[in-house]
Structures are given as C-alpha cells and as structure tokens.
DOLO-941158 format. One record per atom (N, C-alpha, C, O, CB): x, y, z. Coordinates in steps of 0.001 Angstrom, whole numbers, padded with zeros to 6 digits, always signed. Glycine has a CB too. Layout:
<rs>
XYZ...
</rs>
This chain:
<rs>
+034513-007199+018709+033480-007245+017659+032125-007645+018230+031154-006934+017973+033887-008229+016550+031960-008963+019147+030908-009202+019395+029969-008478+020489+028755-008617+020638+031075-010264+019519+031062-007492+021370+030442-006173+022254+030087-004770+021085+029639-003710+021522+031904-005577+023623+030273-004910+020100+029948-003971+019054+028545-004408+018725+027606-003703+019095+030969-003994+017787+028405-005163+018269+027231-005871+018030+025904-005922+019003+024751-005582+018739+027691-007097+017881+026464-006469+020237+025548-006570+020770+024863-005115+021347+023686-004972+021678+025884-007509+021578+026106-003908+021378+025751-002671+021506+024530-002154+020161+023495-001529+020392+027218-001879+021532+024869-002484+019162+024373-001766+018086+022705-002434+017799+021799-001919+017144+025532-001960+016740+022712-003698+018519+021339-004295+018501+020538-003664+019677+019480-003135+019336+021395-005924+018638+020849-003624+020985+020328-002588+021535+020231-001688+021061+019068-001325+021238+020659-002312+022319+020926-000759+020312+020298+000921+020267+019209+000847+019343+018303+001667+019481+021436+002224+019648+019121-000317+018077+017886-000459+017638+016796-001127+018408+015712-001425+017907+018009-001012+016583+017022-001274+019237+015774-002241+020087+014872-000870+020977+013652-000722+021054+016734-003731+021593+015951-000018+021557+015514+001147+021776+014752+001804+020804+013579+002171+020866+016422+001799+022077+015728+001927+019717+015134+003019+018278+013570+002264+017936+012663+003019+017584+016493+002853+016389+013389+001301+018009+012149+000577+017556+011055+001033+018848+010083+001719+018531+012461-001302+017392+011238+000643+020262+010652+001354+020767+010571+002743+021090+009634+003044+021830+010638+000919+021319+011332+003667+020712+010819+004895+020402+009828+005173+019768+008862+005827+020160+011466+005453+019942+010038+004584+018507+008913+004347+017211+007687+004017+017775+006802+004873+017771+009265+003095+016122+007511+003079+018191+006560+002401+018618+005637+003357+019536+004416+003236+019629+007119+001221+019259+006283+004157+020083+005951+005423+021097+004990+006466+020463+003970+006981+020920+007365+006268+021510+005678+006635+019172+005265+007891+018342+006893+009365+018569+006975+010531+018183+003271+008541+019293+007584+008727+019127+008942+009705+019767+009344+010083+018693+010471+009592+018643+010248+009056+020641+009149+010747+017594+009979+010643+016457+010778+010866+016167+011380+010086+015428+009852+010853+015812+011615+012681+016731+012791+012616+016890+014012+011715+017699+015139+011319+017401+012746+013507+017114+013297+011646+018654+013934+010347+019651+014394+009171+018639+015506+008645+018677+012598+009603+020854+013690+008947+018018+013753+007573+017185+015224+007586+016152+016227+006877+016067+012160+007462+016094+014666+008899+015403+015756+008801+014651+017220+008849+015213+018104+008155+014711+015596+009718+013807+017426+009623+016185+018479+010079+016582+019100+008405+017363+020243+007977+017522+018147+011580+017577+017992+007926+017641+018243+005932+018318+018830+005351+017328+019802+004607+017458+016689+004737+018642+018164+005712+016011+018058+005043+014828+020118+005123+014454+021120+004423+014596+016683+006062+013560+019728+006402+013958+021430+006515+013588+022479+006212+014106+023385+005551+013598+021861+007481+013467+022408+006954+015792+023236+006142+016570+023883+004886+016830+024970+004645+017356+022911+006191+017170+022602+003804+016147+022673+002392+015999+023856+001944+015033+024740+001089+015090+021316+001894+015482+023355+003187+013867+024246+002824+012575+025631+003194+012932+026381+002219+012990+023800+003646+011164+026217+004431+013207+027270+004868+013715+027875+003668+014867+029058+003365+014709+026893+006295+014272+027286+003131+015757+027581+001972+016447+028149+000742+015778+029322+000380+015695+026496+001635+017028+026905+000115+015264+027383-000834+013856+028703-000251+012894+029372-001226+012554+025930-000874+012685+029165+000776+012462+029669+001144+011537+031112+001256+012290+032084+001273+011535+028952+002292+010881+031330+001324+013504+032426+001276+014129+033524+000582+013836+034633+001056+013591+032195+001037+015054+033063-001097+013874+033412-002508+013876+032840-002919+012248+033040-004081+011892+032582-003418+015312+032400-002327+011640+031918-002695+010309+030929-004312+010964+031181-005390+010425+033574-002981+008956+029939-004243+012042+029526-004976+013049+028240-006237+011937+027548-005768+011033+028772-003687+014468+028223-007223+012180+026911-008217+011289+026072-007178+010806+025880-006859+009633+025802-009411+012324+025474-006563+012097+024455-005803+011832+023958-004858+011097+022823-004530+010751+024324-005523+012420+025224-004401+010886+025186-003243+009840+024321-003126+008801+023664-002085+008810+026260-003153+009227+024123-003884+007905+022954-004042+007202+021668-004040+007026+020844-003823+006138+022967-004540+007018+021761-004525+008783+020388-004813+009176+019983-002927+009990+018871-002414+010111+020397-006555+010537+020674-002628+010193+020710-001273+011302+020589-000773+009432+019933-001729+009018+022596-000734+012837+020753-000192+008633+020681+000536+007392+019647+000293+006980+018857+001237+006943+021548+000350+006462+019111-001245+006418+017653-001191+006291+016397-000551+007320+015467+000226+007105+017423-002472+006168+016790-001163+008325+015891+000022+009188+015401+000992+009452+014236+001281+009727+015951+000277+009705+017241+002148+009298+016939+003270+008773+016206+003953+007486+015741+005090+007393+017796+003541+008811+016240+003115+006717+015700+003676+005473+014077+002952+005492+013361+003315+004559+016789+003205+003998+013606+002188+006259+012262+001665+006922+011731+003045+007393+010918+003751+006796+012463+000460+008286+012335+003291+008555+011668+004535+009255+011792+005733+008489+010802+006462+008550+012265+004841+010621+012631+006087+007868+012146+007691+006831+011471+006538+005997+010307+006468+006393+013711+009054+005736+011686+005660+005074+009778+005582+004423+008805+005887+005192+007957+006589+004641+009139+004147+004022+008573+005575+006455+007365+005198+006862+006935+007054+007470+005782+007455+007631+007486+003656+008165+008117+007836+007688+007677+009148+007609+007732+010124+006286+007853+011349+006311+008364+009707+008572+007601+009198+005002+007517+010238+003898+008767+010721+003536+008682+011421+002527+006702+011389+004247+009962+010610+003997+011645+011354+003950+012111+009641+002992+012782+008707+003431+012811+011775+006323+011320+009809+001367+012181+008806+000772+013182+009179+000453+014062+008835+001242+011813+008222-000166+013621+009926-000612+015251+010157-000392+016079+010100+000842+017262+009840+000619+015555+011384-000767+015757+010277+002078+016798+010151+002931+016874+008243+002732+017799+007553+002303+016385+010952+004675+015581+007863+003211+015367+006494+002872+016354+005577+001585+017050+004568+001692+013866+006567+002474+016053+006392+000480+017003+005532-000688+018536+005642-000060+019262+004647-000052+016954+006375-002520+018983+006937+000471+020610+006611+000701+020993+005572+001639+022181+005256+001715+021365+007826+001236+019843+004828+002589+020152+003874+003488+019772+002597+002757+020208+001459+002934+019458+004089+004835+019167+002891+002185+018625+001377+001195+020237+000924+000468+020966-000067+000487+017067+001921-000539+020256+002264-000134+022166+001871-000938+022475+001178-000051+022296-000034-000165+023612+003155-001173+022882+001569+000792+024153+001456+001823+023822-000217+002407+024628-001141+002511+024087+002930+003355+022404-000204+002715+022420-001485+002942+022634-002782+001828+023249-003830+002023+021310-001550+003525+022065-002431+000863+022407-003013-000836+023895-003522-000975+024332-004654-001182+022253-001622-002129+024560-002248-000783+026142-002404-000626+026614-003197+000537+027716-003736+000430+026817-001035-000477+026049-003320+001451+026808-003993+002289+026628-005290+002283+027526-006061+002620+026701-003590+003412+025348-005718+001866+025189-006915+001688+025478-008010+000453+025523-009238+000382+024194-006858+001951+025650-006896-000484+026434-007420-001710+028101-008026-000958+028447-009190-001160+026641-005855-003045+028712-007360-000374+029664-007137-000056+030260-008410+000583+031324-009008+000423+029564-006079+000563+028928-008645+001547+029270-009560+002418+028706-011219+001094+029055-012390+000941+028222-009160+004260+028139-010676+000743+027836-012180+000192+026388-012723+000616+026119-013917+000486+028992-013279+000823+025279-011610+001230+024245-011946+001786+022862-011646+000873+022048-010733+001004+024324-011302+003046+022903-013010-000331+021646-012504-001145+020533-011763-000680+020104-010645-000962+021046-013485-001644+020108-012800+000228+018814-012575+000995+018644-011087+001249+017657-010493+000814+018803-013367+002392+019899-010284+002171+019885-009591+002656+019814-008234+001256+019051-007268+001258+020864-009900+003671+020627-008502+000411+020694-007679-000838+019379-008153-001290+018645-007923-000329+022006-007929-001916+018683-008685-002214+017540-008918-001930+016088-007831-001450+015275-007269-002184+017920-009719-001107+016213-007845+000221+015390-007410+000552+015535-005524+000589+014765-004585+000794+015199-008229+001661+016820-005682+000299+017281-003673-000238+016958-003291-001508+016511-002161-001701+019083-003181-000337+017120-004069-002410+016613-004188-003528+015393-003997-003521+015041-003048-004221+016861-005155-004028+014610-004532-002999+012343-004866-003044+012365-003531-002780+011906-002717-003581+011060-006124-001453+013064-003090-001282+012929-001893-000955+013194-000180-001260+012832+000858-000706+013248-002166-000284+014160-000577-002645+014456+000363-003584+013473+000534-004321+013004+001659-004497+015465+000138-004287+013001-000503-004861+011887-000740-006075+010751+000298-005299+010364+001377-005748+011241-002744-006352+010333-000340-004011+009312+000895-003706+009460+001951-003485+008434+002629-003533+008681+000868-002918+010347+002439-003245+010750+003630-003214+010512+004475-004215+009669+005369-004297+011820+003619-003019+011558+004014-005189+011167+004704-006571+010081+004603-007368+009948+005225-008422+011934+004457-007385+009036+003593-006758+008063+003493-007046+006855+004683-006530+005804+005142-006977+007994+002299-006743+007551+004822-005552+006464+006009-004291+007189+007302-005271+006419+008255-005389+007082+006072-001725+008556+007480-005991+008874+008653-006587+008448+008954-007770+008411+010132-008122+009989+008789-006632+008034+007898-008625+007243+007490-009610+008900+007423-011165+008830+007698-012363+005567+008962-009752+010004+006990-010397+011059+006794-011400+010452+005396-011453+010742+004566-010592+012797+007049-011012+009689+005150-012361+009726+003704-012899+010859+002958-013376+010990+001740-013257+008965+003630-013885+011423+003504-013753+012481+002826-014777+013798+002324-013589+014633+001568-014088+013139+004230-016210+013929+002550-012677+014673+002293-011529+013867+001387-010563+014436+000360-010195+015070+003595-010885+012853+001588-010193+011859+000609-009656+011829-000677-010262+012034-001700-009609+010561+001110-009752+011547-000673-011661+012005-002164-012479+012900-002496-011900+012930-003294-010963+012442-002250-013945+014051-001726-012553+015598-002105-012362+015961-003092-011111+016658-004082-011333+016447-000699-012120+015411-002772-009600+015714-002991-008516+014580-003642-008216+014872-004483-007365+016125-001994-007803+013502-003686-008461+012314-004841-008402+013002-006217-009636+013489-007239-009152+010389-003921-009118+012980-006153-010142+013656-007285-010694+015169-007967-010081+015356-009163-009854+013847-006830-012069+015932-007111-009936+016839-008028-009010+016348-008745-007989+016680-009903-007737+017778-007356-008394+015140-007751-007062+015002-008784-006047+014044-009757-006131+013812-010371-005090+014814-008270-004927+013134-010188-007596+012448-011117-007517+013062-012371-008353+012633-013523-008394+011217-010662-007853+014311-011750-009076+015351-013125-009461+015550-014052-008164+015211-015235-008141+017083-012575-009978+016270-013220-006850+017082-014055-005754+015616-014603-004484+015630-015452-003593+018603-012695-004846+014713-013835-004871+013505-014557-003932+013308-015710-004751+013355-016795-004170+011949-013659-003686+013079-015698-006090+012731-016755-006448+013804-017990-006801+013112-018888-007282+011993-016392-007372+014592-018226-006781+016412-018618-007142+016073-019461-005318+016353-020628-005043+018222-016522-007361+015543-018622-004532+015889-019249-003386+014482-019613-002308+014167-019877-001148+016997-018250-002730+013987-019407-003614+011956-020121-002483+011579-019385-002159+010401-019521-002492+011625-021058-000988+011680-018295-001534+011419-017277-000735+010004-016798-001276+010066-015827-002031+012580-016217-000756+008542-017391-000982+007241-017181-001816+006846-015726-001259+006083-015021-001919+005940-018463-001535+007527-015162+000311+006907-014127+000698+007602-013005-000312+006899-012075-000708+007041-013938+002288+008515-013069-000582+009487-012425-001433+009027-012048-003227+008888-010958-003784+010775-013509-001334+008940-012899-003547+008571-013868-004440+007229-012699-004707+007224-011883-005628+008328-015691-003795+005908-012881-003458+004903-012163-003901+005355-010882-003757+005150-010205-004765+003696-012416-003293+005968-010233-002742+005835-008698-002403+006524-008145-003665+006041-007128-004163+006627-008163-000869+007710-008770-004287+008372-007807-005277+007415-008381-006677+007565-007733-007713+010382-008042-005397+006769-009181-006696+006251-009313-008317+004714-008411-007732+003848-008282-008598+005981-011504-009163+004436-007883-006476+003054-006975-006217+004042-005255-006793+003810-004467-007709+002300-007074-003851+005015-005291-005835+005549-004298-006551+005896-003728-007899+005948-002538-008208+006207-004317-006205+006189-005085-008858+007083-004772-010453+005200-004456-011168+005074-003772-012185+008446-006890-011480+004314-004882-010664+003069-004817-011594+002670-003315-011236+002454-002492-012126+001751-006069-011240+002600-003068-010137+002446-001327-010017+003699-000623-010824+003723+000507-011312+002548-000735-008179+004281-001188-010821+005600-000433-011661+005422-000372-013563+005950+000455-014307+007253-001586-011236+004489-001562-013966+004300-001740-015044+002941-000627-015098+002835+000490-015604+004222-003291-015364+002143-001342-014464+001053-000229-014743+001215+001482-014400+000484+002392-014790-000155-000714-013896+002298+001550-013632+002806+003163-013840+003635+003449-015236+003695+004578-015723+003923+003612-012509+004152+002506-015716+004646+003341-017289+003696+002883-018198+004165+002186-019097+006302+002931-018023+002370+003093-018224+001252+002524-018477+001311+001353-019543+000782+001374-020654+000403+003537-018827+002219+000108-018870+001810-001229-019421+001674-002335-018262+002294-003003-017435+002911-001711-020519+000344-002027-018832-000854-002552-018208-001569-003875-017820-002020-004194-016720-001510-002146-018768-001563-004691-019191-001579-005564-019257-000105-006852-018644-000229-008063-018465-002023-005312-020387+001154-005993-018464+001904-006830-018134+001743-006645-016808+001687-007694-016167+003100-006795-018666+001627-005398-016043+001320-005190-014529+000440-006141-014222+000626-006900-013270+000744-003836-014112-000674-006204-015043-002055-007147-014048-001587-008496-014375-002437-009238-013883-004054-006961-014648-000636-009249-014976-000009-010405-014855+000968-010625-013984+001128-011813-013705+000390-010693-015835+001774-009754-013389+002416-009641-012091+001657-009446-011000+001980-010123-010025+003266-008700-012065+000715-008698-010872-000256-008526-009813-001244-009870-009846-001882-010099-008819-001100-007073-010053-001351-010509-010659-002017-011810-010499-001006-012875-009844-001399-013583-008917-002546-012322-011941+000025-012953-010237+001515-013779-009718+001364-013469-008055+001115-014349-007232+003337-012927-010518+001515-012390-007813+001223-012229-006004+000101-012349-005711-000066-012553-004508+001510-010941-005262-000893-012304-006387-002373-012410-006006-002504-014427-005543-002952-014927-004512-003562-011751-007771-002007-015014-006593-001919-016223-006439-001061-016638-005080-001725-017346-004323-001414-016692-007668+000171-016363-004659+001111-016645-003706-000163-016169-002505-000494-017080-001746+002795-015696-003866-000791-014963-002333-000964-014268-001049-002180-015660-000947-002250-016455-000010-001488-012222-001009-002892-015650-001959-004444-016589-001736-003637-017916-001325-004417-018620-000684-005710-016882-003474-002550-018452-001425-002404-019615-001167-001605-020125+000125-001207-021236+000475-001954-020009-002216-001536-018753+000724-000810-018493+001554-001913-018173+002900-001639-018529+004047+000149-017414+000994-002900-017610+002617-003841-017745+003114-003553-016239+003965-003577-016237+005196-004027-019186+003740-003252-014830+003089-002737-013525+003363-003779-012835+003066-003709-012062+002110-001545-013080+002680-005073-012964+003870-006034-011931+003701-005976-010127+002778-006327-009533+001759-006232-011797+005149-005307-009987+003993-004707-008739+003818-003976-008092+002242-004295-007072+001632-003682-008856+004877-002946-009082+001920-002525-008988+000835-003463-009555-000222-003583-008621-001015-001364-009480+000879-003904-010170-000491-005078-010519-001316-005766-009646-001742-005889-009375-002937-005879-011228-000817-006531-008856-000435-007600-007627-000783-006681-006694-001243-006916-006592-002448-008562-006960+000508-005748-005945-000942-004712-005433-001409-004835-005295-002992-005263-004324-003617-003623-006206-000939-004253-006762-003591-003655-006944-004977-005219-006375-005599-005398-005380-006301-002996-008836-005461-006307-007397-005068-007389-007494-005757-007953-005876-006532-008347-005666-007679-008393-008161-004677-007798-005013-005462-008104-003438-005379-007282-002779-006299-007744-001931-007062-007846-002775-003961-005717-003201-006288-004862-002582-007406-004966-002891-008821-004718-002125-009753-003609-002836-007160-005526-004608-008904-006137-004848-009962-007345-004393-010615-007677-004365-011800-006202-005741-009880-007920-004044-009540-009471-002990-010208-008983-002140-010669-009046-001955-011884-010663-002246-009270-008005-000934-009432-007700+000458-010257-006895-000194-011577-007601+000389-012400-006578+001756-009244-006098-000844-012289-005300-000869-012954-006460-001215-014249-006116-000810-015360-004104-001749-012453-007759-001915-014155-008810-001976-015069-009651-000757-015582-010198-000334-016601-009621-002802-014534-009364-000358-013908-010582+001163-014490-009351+001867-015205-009717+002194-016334-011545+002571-012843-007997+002233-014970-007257+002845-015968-007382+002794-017490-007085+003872-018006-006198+002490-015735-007680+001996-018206-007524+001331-019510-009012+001235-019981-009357+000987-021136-006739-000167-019412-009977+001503-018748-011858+001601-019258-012355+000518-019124-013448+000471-019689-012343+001948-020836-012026-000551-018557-012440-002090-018558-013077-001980-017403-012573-002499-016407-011296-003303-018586-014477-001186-017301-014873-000739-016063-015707-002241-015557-015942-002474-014372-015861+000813-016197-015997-002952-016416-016700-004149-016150-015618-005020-015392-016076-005259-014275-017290-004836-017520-014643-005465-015511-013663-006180-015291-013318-005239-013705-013562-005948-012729-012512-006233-016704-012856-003942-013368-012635-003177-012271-013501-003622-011636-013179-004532-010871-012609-001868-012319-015027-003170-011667-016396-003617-010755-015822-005066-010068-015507-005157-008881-018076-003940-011915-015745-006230-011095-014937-007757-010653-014431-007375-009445-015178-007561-008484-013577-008393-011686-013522-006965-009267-011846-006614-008707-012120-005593-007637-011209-005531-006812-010631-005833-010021-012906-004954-007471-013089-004169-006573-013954-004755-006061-013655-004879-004873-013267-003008-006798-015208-005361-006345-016595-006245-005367-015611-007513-004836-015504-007508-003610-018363-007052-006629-014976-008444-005418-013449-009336-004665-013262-008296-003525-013827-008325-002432-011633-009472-005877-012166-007158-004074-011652-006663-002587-012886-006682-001311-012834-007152-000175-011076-004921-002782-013623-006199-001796-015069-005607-000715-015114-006722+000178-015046-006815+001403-016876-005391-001539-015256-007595-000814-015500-009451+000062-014611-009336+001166-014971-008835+002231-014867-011178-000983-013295-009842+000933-012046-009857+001675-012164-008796+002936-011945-009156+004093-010802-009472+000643-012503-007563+002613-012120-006937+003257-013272-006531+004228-013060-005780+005180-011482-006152+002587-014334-006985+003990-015520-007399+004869-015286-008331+005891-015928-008235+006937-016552-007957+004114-014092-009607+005667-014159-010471+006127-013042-010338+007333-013134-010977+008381-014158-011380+005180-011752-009225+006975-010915-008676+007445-011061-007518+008824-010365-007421+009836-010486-008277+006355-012299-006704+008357-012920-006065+009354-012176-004237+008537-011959-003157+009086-012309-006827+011301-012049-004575+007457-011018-003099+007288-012009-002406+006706-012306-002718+005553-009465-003082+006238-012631-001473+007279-014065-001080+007197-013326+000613+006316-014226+001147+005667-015158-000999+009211-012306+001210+006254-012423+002310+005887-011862+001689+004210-012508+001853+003175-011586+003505+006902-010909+001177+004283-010449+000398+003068-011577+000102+002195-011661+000489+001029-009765-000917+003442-012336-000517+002738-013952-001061+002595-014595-000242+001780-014964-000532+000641-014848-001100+003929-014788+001066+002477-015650+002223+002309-014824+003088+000627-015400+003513-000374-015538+003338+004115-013658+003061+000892-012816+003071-000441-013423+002671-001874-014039+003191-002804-011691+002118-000230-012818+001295-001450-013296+000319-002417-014874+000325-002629-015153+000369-003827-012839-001069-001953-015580+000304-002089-017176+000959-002349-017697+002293-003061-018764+002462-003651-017732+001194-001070-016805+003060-002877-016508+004560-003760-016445+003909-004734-017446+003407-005245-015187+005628-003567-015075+003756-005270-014752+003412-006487-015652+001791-007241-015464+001177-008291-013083+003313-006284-016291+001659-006486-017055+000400-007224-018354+001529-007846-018826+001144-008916-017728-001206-005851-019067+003090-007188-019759+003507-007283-019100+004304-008806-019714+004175-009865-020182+003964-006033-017755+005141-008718-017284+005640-009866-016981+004967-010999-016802+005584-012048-016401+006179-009633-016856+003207-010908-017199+002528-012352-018585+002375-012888-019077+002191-014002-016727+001165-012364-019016+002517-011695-021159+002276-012266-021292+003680-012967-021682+003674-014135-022870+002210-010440-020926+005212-012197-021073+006411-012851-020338+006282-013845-021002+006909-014671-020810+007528-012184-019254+005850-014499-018732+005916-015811-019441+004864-016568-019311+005198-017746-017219+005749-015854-020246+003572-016502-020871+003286-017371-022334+003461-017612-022976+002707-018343-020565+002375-017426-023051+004910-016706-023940+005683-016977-025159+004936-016403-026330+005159-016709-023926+006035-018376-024556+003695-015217-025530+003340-014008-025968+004465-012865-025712+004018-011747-024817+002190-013211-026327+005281-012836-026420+006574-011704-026721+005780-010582-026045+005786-009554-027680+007875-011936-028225+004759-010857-028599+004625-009663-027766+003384-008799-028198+003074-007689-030058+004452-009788-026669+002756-009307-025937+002188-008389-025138+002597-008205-024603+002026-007254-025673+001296-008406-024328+003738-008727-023392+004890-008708-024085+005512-007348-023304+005299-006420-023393+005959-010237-024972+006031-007000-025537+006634-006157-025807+005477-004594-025713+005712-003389-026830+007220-007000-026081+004506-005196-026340+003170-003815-025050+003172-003167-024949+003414-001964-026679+001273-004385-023689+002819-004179-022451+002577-003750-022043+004006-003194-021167+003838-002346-021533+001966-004896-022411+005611-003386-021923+006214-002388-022369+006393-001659-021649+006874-000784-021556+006926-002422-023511+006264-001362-024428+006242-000110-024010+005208+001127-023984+005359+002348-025912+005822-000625-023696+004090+000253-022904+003157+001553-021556+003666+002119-021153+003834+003270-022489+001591+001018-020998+003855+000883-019606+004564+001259-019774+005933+002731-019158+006079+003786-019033+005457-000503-020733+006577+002178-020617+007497+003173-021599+006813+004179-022502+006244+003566-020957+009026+002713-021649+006754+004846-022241+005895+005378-020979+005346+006512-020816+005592+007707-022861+004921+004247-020347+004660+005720-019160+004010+006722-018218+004851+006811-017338+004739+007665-018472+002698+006305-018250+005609+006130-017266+007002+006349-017577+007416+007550-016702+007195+008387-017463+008299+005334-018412+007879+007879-019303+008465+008924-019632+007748+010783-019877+008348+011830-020703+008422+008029-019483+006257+010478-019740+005528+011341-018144+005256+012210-017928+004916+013373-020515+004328+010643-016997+005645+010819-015626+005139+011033-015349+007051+011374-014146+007220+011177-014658+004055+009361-015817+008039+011668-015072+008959+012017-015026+010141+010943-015115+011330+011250-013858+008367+012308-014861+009614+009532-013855+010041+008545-014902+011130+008142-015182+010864+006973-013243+008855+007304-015690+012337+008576-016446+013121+008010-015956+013707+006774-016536+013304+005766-016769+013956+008840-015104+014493+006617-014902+014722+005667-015271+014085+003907-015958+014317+002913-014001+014785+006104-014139+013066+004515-015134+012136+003265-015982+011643+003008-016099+010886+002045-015022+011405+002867-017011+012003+003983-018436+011572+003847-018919+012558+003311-020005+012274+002806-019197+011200+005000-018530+013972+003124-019298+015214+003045-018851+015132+001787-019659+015553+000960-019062+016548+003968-017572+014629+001250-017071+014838-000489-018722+013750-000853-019768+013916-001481-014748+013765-001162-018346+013100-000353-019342+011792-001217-020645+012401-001496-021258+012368-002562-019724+010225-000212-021039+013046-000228-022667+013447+000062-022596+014566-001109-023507+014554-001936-023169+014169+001940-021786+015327-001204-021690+016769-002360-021973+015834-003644-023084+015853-004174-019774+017830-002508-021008+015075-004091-020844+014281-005171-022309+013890-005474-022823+014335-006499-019852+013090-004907-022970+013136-004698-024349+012374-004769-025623+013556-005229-026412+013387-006159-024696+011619-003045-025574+014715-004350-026346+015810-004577-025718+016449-006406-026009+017589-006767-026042+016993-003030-025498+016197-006647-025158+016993-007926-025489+016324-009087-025815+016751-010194-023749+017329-008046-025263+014463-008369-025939+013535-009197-027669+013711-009601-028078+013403-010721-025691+012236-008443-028347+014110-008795-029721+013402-008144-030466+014219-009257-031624+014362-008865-030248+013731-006210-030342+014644-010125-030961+014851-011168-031294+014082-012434-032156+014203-013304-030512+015638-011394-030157+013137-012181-030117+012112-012873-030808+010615-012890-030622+009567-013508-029127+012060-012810-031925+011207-011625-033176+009749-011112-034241+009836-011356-034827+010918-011314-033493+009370-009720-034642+009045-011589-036312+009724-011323-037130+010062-010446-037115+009254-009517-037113+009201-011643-037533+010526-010367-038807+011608-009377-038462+010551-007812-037897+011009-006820-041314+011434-010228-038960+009111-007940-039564+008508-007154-038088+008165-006403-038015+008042-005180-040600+007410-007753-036896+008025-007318-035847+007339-006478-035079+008484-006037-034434+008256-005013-034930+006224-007247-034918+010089-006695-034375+010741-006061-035204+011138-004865-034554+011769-004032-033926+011582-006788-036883+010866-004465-037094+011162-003028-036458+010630-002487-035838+011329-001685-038096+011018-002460-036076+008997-002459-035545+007916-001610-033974+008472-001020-033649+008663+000152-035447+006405-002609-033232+008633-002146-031905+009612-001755-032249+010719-001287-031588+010773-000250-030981+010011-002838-032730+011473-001338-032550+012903-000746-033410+012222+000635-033135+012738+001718-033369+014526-001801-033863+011721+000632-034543+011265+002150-033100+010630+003315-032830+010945+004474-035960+009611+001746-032388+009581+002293-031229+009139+003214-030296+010213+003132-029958+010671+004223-030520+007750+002815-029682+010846+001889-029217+011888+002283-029243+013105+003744-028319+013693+004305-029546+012225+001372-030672+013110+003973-030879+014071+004955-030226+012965+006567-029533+013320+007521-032886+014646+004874-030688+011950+006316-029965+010808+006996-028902+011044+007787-028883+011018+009018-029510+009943+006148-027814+011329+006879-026402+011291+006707-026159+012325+007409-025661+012323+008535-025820+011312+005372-026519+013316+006741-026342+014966+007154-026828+015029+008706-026214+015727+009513-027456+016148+006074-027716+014429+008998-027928+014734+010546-027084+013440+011432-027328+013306+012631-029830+014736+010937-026594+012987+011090-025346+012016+011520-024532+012951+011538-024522+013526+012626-024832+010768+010615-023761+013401+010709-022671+014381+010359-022639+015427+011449-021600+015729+012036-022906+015071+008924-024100+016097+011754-023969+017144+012777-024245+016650+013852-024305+017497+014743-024696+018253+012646-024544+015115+014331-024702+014691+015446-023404+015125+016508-023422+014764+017685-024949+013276+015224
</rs>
C-alpha cells in the first residue's frame, strides 16, 4: 500500500510539472495515470489525485470531464470519512455548475461545503464557498441575497488581509448592482475594486473595472465621465498590449462624441488621435 502511494504521488508531481510547462497533453495523460495508480490499492491519495484531475480540465474549459472527477472525489471522501476533503469537492462542484450556469446544483453543492468549512473554522473555506453561493444567487437573479453572501467573503478576505480576493468580491458586487440599475451603488464597488487593484499592480483587471465604472456614468447620462473612464481604460489597454480592446473602447468613445460640447469633444478627439497613433506605433 505504502509503495502505491508513494508511486501515485509522484506521477502527480510529474503531472503538475507538466502543467506547469504548458505540456498539455503530457499532463493529462500524467494526470490519469496518477489516478489509475492511486486506484490500484484504493491508495490515501486517491482523492487527492481526482480532485486534481477535475482542477486541470477546469482550468482547460473541459467542465464536464471536470464534474465526473469532482464526483469521484466527493465519493471517496465521503467514504472515507474525510469532511474536509468532501468539502473541498463540494466548493468545487458548486463552481462548476456555476461556470454551467445550473444554479440550482451550484446551491445544492455550495451549501454543503460552506456548512463543513464553517462547522470546522475553516475562514478560507468559509469565504471561497459563501464568494461562490452569492454568484449563484445573483445568477437566479436573487440579488439581494447574493450581495449578502458576497459581503460575508468580502469581510473574511479584508480581514485576512487577501488583496486579491477583496478586489475580486468588490467588482462582483458592482456587476451584481449594475444588474438591478443601482448604478450609483456599482460606481461604489467598482471605484473600491480600482483602489485595490491599483495597489495590487493588476493593471488589465484595472482597465476592466474602469470600463465598466465608464458604462455606469453612460447609463446615468454622465457622457463626459463615461468618456474620461474610457479613455483611461484604453489607455491601459494599450500600454498592457491588449489592442484590441483598446480599439472596441476607442469605436465606443467616437460614436459617443456627439454628445459634448464643441470645446470638450476637441479635447477627446485630440487624445483620441493620441491613442490611435499608439495603436499603430
């Protein structure tokens, strides 16, 4: 048993550095092997080799292959008696079906796993599945209960001192405001993320969240900060690589500019031309 094991932790140690490579077929074929290894000896690992697998098809878009390893790990850890471990198959179901947009299964399995995170302290737990159940609420559009779960992890990540997750929640809490028209309250929640994520260095995220701070000003019939906020946006679009989306923004802005007056649409069409000769630099 314990040469089973220690076999089946190597082939994921491999399978991870494959990954790590970009090897992708390599990976998987590491990946499974691992499981088939583990599955020999019905080995500790097993669980842990299944979540994995269903890690790496998330992380390449193959969720259904992903959910049948999530089961399997679910099951095994039920089996064995390993909350924790059931638990973290569970969170990982929830997103899943969350990325499939079956809400009603995403609950289902987001709530199991924020009973046993919380039953057992687990605050990282604790936040990731109550960040998850609020996107899950605000996808069967209730809304108001989502942005009370998304505040629940918003609180854990800030106290935790989780940059990252913070700006995160903060941003999902904007979109989940601008859904419902509370464009005043979104602006909040999205200028928060901006902060954070200024402070983080996540400059395309950034540039995001600056869009959409510009598309709540254009829905409450501010043009000219509607127009400031895409101008920055593209802007860092541009500086970060991302032309394309600098050229949506720049189209977007030109279609606006009728909507200024004389003196401020020179000012834009002046930086506009800006941009554009960046673009063909």
């Amino acid at each position: 048993m314990e040469g089973e094991v220690v076999m089946a932790e190597e082939v994921l140690r491999k399978a991870r550095e494959l990954e790590e490579k970009g090897l992708h077929e390599e990976a998987e074929e590491k990946y499974l092997e691992a499981v088939k290894e583990a599955e020999k000896e019905g080995s500790a690992v097993l669980g842990e080799a299944y979540l994995e697998v269903g890690l790496f098809y998330t992380k390449h878009g193959e969720l259904e292959k992903a959910l049948d390893f999530y089961m399997k790990s679910l099951s095994f850890y039920e089996k064995g008696g390993n909350e924790e471990g059931a638990a973290d198959a569970a969170y990982n179901l929830c997103v899943s079906y969350l990325e499939l947009g079956d809400y009603d299964e995403a609950e289902k399995y987001g709530l199991r796993a924020i009973e046993t995170y919380l039953r057992k302290g687990l605050r990282e737990g604790v936040a990731d599945a109550a960040y998850a159940l609020g996107l899950v609420y605000v996808g069967k559009a209730e809304v108001e209960k989502g942005i009370g779960s998304l505040q629940e992890a918003l609180k854990i990540y800030s106290e935790d001192g989780n940059d990252d997750g913070v700006s995160s929640v903060l941003l999902d809490i904007g979109e989940a405001y601008y859904r419902v028209e509370e464009l005043d309250k979104a602006i909040e929640y999205y200028q928060k993320a901006a902060k954070i994520l200024e402070k983080t260095g996540d400059r395309l995220t950034s540039a995001y969240v600056t869009k959409r701070i510009g598309d709540a000003y254009g829905d409450k019939g501010d043009a000219c900060r509607m127009i400031n906020s895409y101008l920055k946006a593209a802007q860092t679009y541009i500086e970060e690589g991302e032309r394309d989306a600098a050229r949506e923004i720049i189209e977007e802005i030109e279609e606006s500019l009728w909507d200024l007056t004389r003196s401020t649409r020179r000012t834009v069409v002046k930086k506009l031309d800006e941009l554009k000769a960046l673009l063909e630099g």
